[in-house]
N, C-alpha and C positions, 0 to 999 in steps of 0.2 A: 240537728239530728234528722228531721226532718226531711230536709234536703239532700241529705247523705242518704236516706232509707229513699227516695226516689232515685237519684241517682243509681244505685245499685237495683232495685228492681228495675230498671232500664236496660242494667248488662245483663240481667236474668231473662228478658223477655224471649227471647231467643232460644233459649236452654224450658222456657216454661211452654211454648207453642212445640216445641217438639215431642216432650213428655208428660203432656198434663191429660193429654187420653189414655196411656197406659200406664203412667208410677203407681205405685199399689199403693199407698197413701190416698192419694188422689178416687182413681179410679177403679177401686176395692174396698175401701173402706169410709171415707167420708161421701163420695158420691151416691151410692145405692140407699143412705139412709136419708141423704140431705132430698133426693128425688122422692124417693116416700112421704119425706114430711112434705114436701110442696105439693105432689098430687097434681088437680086437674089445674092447666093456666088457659084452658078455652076461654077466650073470648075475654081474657086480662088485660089491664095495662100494667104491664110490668116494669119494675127498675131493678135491674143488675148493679146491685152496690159494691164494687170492686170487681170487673169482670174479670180483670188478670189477661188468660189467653182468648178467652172467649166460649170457653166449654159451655157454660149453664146460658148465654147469651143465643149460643145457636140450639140448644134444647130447645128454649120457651120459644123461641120462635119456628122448632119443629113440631112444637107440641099446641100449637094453634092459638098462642097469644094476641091479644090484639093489636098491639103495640109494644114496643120492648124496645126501649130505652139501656145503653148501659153505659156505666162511667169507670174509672181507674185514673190516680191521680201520675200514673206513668205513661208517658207519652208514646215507650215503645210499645207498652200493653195494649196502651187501645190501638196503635197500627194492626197490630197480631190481632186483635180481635175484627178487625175493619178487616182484615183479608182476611180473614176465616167465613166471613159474614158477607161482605160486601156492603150493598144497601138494602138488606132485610131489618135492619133496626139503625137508629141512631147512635153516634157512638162518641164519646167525648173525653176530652181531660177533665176531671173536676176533684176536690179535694173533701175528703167526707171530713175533716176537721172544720173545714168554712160552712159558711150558709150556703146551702145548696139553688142553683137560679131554678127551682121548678115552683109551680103555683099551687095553693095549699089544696092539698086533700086533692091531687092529681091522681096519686096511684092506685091503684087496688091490689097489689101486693109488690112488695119488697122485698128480695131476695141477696143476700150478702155471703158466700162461703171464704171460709178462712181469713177475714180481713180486718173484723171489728177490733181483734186484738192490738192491731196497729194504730188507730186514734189516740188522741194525747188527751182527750176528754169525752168518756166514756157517755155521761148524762148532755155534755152539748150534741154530739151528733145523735142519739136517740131523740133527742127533742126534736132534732130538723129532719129526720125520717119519719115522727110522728106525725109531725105539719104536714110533712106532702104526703100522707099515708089517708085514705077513706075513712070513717068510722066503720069499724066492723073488719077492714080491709087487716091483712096478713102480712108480719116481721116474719121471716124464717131464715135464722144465720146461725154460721158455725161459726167457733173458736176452739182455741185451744183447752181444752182440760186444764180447769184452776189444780188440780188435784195431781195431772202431769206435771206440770209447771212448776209446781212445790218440788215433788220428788224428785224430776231430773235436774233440776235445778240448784238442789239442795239447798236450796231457800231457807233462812233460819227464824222466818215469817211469816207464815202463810195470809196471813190478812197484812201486812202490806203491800201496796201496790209500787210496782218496783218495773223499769228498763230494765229488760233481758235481752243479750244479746245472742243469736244462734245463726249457725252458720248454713248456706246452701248452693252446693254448688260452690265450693270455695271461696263464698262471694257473706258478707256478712249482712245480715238481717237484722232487724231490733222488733220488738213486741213489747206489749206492757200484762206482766201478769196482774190478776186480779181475783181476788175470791169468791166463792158461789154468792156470797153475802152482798157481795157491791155490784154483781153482777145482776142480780135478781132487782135489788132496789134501786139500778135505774132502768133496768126495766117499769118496773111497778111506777118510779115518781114521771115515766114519760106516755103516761097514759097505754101502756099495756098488759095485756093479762098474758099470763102462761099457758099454752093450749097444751101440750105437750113437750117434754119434755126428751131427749135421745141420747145416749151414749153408746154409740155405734159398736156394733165388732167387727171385725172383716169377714167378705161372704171370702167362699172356698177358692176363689179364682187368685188372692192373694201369695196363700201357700204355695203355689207352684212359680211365684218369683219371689218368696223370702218365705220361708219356713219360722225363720227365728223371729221378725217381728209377728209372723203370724200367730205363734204362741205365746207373745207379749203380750200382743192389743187383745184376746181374748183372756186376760186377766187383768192389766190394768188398761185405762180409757187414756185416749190420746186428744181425740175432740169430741166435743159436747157441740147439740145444736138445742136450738130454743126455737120453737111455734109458737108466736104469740101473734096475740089481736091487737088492735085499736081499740078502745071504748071511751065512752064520753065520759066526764066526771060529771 
């Protein structure tokens, strides 16, 4: 499964470098909140945990990071993000399901949008984000709304955690949904605390390329992000 979900984010990457600055998904509604909860990245080392096109990759490094690091475990993604970028940051294949090659308590914040939902083990990869993470140093990731994921899904379980398959672009995708319950407690057992919490609406610029989801997402939540810390135990 695995292999099949790279492979097809392989034939996306293409369809994702062309539209991931203006889909309103994207850049209407998870961006303007996911940019809020990060805030200032002066003088950061940063890791872009799934860059995908390379969107948030070339931010931190417009917005004066000190170092900016980014991974995708699709090989066309980080090309896309390599030419978006060039050599302003490092850019690599690497697998957020494996142990990550960086050295402990390298980063000072970690930045993940829409990605985390795709690990096949939710508390292994927090734990190897917590390792290379500072104490003190800042998680800030989006997923999908457990609460989406139930309803459009018509899930006849909301707390188990279950393969869901969704399509993009013609091209099929897998996620694993999960509920606020499992999602909070490995946060908590991987040494983080909750800074804030977000369920975004979409600002006004949406509206005027989709009306209808405009008036969806401002009643029901599509993605959730989580602020959280590092803290010692």
């Amino acid at each position: 499964m695995e292999r099949k979900l790279r492979n097809n984010y392989d034939k996306l990457a293409e369809h994702y470098a062309k539209d991931v600055d203006t889909k309103a998904f994207n850049a209407y509604y998870e961006r303007p909140a996911m940019i809020n909860a990060i805030g200032s990245v002066n003088d950061l080392r940063v890791l872009d945990a799934g860059c995908g096109a390379g969107f948030y990759t070339e931010w931190l490094i417009n917005n004066g990071a000190k170092e900016v690091i980014a991974i995708d475990f699709s090989e066309k993604m980080v090309e896309s993000t390599k030419r978006r970028i060039g050599d302003k940051a490092k850019v690599y294949v690497a697998n957020l399901n494996e142990k990550l090659n960086f050295e402990d308590s390298y980063f000072e914040l970690i930045i993940s949008s829409l990605t985390l939902h795709y690990v096949k083990d939710l508390d292994f990869t927090l734990k190897e984000l917590s390792r290379i993470l500072k104490p003190n140093g800042k998680l800030i990731f989006s997923i999908h709304h457990p609460i989406m994921t139930y309803l459009y899904f018509s899930l006849e379980n909301y707390f188990e955690e279950i393969l869901l398959e969704d399509v993009i672009n013609k091209i099929p995708v897998y996620f694993y949904h999960r509920s606020f319950n499992k999602i909070s407690n490995s946060i908590y057992n991987n040494n983080f605390l909750i800074e804030k919490i977000i369920e975004p609406k979409p600002i006004n610029e949406f509206k005027k390329q989709d009306k209808k989801n405009f008036n969806k997402l401002n009643k029901k939540p599509h993605f959730i992000i989580f602020k959280t810390i590092k803290y010692n135990k």
